[in-house]
BALOTI-83080 format. One line per field, with one value per atom (N, C-alpha, C, CB): residue in three letters; atom name; x negated, y negated, z. Coordinates in Angstrom, 1 decimal. Atoms other than C-alpha are relative to their C-alpha. Glycine has a CB too. Layout:
N
residu <- c(ALA / ...)
atome <- c(CA / ...)
x <- c(X / ...)
y <- c(Y / ...)
z <- c(Z / ...)
end
This chain:
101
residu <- c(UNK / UNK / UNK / UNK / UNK / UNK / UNK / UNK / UNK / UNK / UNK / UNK / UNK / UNK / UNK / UNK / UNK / UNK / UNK / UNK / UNK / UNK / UNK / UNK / UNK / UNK / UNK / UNK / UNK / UNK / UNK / UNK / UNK / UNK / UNK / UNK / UNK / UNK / UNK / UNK / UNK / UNK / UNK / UNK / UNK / UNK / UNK / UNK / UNK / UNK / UNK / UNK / UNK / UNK / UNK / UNK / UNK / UNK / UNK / UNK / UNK / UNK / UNK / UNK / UNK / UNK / UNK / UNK / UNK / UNK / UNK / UNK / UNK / UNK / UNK / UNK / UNK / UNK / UNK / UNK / UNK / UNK / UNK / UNK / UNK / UNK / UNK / UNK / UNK / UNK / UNK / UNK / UNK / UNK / UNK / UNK / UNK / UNK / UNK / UNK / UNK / UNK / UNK / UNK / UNK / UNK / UNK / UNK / UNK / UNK / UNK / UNK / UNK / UNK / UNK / UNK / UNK / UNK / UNK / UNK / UNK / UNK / UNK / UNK / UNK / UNK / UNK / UNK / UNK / UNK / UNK / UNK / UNK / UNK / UNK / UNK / UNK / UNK / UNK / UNK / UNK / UNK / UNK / UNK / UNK / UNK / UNK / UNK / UNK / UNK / UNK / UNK / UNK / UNK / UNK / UNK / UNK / UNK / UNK / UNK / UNK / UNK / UNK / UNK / UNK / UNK / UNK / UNK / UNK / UNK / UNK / UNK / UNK / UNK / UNK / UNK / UNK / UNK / UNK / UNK / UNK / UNK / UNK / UNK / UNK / UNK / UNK / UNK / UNK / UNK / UNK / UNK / UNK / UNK / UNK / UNK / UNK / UNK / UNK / UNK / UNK / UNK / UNK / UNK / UNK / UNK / UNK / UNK / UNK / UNK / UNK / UNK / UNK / UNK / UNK / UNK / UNK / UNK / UNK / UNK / UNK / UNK / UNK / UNK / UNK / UNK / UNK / UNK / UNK / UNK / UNK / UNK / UNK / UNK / UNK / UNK / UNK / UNK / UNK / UNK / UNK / UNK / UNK / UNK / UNK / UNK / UNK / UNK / UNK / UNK / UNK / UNK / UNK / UNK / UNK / UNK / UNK / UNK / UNK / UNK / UNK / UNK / UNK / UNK / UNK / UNK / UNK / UNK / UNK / UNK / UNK / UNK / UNK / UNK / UNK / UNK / UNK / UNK / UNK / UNK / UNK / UNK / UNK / UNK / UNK / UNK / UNK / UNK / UNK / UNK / UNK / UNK / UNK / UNK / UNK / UNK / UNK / UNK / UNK / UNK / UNK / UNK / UNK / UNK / UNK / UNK / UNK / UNK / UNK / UNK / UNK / UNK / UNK / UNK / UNK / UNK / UNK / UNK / UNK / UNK / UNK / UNK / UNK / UNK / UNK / UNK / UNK / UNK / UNK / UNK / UNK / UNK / UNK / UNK / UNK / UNK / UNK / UNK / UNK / UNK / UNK / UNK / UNK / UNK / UNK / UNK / UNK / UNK / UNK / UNK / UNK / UNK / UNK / UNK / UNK / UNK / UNK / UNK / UNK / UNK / UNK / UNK / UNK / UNK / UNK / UNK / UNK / UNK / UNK / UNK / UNK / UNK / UNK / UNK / UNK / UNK / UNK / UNK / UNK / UNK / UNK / UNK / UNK / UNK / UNK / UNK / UNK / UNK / UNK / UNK / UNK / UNK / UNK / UNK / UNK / UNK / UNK / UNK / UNK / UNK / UNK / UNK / UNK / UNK)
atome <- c(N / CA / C / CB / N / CA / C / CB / N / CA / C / CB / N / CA / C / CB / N / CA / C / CB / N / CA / C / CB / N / CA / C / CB / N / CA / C / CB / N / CA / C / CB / N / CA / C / CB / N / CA / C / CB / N / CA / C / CB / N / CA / C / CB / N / CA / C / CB / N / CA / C / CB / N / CA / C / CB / N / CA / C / CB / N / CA / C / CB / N / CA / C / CB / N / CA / C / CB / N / CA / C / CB / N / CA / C / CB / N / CA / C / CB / N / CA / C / CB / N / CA / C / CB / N / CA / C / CB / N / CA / C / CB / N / CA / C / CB / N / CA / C / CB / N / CA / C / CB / N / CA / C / CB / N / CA / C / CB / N / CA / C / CB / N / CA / C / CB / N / CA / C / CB / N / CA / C / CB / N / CA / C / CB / N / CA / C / CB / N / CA / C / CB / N / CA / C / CB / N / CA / C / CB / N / CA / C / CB / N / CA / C / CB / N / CA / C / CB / N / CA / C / CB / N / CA / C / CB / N / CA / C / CB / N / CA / C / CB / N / CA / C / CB / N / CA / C / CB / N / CA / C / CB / N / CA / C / CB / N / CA / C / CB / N / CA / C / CB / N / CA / C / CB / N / CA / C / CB / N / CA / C / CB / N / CA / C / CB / N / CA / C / CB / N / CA / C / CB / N / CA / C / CB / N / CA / C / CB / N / CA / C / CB / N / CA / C / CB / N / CA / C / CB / N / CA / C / CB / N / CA / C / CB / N / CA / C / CB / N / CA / C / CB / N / CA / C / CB / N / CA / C / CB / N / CA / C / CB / N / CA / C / CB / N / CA / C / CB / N / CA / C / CB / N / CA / C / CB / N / CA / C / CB / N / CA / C / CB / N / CA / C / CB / N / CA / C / CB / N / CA / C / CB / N / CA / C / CB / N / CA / C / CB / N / CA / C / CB / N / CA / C / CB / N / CA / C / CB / N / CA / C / CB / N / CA / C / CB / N / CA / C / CB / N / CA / C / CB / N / CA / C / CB / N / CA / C / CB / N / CA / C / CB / N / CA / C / CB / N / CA / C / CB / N / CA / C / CB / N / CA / C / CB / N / CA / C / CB / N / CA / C / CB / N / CA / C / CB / N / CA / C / CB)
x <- c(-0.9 / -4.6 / -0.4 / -0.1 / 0.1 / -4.4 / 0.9 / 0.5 / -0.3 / -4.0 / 0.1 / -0.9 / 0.5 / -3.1 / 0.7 / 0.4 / -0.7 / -2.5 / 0.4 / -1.3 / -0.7 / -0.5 / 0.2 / 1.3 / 0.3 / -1.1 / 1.2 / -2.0 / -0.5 / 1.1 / 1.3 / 0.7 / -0.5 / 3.0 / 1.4 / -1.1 / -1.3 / 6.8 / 0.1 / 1.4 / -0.7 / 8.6 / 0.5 / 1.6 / -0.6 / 9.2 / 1.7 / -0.4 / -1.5 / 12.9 / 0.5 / 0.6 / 0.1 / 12.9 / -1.0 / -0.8 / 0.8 / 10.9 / 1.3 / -1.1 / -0.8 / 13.8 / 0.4 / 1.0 / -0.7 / 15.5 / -1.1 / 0.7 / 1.0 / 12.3 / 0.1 / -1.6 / -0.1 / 12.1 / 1.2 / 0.9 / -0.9 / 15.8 / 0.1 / 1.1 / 0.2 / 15.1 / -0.8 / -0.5 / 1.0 / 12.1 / 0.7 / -1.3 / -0.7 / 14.3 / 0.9 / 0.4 / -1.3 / 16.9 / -0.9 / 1.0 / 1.3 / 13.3 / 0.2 / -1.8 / -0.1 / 13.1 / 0.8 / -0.5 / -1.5 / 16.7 / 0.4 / 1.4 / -0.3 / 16.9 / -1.0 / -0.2 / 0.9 / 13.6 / 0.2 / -1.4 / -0.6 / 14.9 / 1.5 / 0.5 / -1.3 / 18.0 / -0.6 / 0.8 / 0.0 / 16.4 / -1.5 / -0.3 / 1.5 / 12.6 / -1.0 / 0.7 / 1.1 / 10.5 / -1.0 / -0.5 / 0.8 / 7.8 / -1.3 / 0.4 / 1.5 / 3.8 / -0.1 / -0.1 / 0.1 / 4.6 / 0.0 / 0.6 / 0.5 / 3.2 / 0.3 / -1.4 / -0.4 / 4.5 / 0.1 / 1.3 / 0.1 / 4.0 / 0.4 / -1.1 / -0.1 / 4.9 / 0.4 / 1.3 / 0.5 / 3.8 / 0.4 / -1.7 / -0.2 / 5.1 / -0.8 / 1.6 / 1.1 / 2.2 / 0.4 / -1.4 / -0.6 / 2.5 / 0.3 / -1.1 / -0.2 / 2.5 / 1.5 / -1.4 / -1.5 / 6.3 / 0.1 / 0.7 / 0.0 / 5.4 / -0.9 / 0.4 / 1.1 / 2.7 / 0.7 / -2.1 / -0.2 / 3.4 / -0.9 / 1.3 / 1.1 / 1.0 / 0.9 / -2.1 / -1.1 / 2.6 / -1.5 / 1.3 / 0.6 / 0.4 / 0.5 / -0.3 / -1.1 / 1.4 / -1.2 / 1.3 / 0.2 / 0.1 / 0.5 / -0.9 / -0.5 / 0.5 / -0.9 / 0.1 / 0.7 / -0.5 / -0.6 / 0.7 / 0.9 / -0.9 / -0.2 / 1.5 / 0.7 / -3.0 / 1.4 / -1.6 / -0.7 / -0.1 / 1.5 / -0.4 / -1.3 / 3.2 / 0.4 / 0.1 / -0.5 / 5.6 / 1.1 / 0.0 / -1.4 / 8.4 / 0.6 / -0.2 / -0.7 / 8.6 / 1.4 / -1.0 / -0.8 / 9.4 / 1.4 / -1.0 / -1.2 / 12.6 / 1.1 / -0.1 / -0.8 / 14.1 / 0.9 / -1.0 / -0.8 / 17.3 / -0.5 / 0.9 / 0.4 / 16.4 / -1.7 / 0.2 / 0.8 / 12.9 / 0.1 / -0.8 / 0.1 / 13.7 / 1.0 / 0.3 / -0.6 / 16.0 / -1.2 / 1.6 / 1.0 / 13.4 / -0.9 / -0.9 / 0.9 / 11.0 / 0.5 / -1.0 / -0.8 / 13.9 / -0.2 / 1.6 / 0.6 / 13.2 / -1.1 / 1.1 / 0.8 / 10.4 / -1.2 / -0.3 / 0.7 / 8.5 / 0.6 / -0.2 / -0.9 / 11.3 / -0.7 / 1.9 / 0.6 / 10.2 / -1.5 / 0.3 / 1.8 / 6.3 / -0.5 / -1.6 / 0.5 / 4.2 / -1.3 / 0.3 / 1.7 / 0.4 / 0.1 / -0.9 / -0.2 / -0.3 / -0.4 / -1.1 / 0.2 / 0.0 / -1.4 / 1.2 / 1.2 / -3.1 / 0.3 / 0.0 / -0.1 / -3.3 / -1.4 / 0.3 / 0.9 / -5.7 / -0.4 / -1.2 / 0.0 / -6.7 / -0.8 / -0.4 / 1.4 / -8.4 / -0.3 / 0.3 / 0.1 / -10.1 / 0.0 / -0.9 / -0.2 / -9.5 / -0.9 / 0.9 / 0.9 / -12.5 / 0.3 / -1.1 / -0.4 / -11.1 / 1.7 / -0.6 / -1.3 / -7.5 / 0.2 / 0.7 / -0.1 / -6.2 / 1.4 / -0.7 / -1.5 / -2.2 / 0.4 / 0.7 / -0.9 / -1.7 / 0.2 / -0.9 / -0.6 / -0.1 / 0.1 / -0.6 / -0.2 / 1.2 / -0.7 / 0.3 / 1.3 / -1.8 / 0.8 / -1.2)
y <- c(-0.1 / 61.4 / -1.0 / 1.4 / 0.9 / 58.7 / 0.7 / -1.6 / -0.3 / 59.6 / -1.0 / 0.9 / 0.7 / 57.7 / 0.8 / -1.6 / -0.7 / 58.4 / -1.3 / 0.9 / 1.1 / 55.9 / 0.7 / -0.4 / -0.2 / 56.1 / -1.0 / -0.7 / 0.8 / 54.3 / 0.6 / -1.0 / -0.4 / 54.3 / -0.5 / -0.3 / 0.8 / 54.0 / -0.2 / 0.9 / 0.5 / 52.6 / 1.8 / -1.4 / -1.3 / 56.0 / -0.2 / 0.5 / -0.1 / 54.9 / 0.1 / -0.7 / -0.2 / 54.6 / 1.5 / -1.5 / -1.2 / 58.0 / 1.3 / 0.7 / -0.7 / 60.0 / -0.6 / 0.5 / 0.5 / 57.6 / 0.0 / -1.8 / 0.3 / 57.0 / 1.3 / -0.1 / -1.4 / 61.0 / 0.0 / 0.8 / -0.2 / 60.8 / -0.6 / -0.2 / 0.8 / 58.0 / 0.6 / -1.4 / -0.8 / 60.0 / 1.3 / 0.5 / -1.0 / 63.3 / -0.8 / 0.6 / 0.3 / 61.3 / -0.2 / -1.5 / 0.4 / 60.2 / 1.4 / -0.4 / -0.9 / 64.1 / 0.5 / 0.6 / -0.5 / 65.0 / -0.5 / -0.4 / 1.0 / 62.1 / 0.7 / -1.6 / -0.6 / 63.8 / 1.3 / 0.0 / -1.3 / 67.5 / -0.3 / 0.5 / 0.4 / 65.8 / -0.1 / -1.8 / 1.2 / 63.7 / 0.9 / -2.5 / -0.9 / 66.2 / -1.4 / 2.0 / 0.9 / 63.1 / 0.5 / -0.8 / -1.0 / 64.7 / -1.0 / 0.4 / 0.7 / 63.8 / -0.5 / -1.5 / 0.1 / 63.1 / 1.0 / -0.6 / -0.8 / 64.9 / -0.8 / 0.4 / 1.0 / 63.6 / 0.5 / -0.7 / -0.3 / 64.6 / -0.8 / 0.2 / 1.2 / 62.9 / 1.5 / -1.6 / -0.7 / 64.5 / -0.6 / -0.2 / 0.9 / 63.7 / 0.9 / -0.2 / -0.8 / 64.3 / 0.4 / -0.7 / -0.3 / 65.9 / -1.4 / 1.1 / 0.9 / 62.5 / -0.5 / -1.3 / 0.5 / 62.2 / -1.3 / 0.0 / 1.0 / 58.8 / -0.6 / -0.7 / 0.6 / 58.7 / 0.9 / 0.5 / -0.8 / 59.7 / -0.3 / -0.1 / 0.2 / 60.2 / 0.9 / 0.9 / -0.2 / 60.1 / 0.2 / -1.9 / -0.2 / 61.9 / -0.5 / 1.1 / 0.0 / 60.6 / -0.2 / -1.5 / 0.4 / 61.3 / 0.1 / 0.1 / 0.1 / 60.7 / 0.7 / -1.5 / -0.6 / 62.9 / -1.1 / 1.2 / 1.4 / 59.4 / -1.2 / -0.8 / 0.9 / 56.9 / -1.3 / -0.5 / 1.4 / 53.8 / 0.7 / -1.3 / -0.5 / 55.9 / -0.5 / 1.6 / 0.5 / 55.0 / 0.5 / -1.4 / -0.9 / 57.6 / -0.5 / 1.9 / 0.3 / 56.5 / -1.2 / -0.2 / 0.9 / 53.3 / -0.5 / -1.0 / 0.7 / 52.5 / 1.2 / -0.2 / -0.9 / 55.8 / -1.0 / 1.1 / 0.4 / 54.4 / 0.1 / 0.6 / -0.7 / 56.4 / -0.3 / 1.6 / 0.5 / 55.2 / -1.5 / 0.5 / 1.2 / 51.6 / -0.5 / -0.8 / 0.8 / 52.0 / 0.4 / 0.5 / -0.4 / 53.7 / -1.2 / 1.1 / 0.8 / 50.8 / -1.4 / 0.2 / 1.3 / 48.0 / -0.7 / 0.3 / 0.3 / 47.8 / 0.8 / 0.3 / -0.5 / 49.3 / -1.0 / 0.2 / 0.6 / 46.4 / -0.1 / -0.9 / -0.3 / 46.9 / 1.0 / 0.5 / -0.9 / 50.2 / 0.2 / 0.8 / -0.4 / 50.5 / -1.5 / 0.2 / 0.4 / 49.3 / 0.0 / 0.6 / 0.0 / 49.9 / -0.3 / 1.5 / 0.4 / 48.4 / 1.3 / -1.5 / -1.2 / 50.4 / 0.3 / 0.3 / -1.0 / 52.6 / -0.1 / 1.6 / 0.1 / 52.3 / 0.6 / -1.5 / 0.5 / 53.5 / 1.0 / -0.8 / -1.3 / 55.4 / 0.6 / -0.1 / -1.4 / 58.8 / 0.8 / 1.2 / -0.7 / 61.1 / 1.2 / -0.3 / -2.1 / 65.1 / 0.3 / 1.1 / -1.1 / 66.9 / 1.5 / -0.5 / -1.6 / 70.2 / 0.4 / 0.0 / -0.2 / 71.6 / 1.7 / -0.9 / -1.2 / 75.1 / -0.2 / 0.9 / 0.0 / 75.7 / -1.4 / 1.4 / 1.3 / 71.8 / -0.7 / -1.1 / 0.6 / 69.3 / 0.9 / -0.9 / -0.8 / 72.0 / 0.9 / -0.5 / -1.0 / 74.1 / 1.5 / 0.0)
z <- c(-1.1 / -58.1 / 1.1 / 0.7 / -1.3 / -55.5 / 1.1 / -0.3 / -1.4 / -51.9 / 1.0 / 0.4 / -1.1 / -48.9 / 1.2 / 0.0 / -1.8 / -44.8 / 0.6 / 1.3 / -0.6 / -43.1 / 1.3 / -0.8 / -1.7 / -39.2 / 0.8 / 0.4 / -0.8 / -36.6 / 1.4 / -1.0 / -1.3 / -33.3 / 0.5 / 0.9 / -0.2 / -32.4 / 1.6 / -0.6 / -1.1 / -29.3 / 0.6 / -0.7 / -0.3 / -27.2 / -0.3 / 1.6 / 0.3 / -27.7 / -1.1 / 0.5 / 1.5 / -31.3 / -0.6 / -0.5 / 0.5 / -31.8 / -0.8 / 1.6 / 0.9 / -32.7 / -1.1 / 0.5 / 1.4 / -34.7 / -1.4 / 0.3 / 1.1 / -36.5 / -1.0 / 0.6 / 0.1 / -36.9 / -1.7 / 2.0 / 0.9 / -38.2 / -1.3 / 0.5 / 1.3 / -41.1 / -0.6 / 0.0 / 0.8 / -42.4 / -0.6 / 0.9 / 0.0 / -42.5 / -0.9 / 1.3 / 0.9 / -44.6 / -1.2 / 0.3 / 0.9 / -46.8 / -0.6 / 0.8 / 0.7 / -47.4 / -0.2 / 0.1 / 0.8 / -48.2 / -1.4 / 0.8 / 0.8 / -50.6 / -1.3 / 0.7 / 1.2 / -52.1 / -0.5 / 0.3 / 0.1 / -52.2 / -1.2 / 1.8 / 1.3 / -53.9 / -1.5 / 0.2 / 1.6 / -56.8 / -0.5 / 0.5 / 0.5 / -56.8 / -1.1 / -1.4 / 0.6 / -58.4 / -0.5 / 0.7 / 0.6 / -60.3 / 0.3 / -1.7 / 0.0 / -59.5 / 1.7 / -1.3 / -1.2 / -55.6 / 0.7 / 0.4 / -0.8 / -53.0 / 1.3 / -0.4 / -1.1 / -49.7 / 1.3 / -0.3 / -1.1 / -46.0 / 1.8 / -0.3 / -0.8 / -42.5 / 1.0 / -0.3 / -1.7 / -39.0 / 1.4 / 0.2 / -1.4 / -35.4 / 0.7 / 0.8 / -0.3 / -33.3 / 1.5 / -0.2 / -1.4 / -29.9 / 0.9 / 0.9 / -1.2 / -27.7 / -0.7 / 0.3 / 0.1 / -29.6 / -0.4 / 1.3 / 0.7 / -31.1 / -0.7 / 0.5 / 1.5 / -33.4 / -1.0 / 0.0 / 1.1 / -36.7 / -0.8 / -0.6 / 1.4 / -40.0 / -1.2 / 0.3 / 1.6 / -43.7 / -0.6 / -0.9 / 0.7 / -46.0 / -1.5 / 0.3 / 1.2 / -49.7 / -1.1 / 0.0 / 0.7 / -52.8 / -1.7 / 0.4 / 1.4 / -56.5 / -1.4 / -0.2 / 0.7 / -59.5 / -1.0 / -0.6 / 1.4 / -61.7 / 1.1 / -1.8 / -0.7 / -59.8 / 0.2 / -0.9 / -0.2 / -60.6 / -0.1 / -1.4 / -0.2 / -59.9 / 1.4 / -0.1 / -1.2 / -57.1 / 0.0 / 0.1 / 0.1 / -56.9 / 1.3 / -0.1 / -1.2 / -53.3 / 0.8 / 0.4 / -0.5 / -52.4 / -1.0 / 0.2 / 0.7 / -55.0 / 0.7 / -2.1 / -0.8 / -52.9 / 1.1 / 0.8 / -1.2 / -50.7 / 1.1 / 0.1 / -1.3 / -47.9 / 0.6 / -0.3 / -0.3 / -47.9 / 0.2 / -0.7 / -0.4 / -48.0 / 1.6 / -1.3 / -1.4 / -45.0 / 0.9 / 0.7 / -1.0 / -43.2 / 0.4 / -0.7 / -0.4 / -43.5 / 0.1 / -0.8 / -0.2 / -43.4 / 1.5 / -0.2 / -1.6 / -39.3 / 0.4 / 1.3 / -0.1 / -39.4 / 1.3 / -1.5 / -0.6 / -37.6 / 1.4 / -0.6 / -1.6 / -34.6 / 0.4 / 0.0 / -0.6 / -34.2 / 0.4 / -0.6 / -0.6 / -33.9 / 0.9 / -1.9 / -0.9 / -31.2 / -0.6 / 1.2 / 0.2 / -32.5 / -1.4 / 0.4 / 1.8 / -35.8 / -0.5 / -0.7 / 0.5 / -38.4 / -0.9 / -0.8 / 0.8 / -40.0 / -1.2 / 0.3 / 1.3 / -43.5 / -1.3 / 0.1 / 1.3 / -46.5 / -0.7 / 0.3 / 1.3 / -49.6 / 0.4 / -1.6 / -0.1 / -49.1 / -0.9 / 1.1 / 1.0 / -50.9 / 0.0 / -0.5 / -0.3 / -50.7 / -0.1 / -1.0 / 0.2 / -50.3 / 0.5 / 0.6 / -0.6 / -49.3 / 0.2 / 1.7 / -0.2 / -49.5 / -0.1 / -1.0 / 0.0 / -48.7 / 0.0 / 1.0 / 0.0 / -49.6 / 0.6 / 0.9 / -0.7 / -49.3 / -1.2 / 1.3 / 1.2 / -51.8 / -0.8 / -0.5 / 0.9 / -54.2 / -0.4 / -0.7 / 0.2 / -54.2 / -0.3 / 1.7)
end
């Protein structure tokens, strides 16, 4: 299983829209259910950070990114954030009722 968390920070005026492009990310995934992804994304109380948990049951899968709705999400993606973004593989040492558990 590969895991990553992707960290970063929007434009308070872009924080909903951001919101609304992720929310189209999980409709699109509820539609089509991809098998072996595990996929998460958090708005944290200060209203413009967000953290994308994402991972994959086969280390070299990519159900994500060829999703519509994910590539518009990250088409202006560089309009919207202000703090570079966070990036990098983690490793699960501990999980209670998370990723499909």
């Amino acid at each position: 299983m590969s895991t990553h968390i992707i960290q970063y920070e929007v434009k308070p005026d872009q924080a909903d829209e951001n919101q609304r492009l992720v929310e189209a990310v999980f409709a699109q995934l509820k539609a089509e259910r991809p098998e072996g992804l595990h996929y998460a994304t958090f708005r944290m109380e200060d209203g413009v950070s967000f953290i994308h948990f994402v991972a994959y049951d086969d280390d070299d899968a990519d159900s994500l990114r060829p999703l519509a709705a994910f590539q518009a999400f990250q088409q202006n993606a560089a309009e919207r954030i202000i703090a570079p973004t966070r990036r990098g593989a983690a490793t699960l040492v501990g999980s209670y009722g998370f990723l499909g558990e």
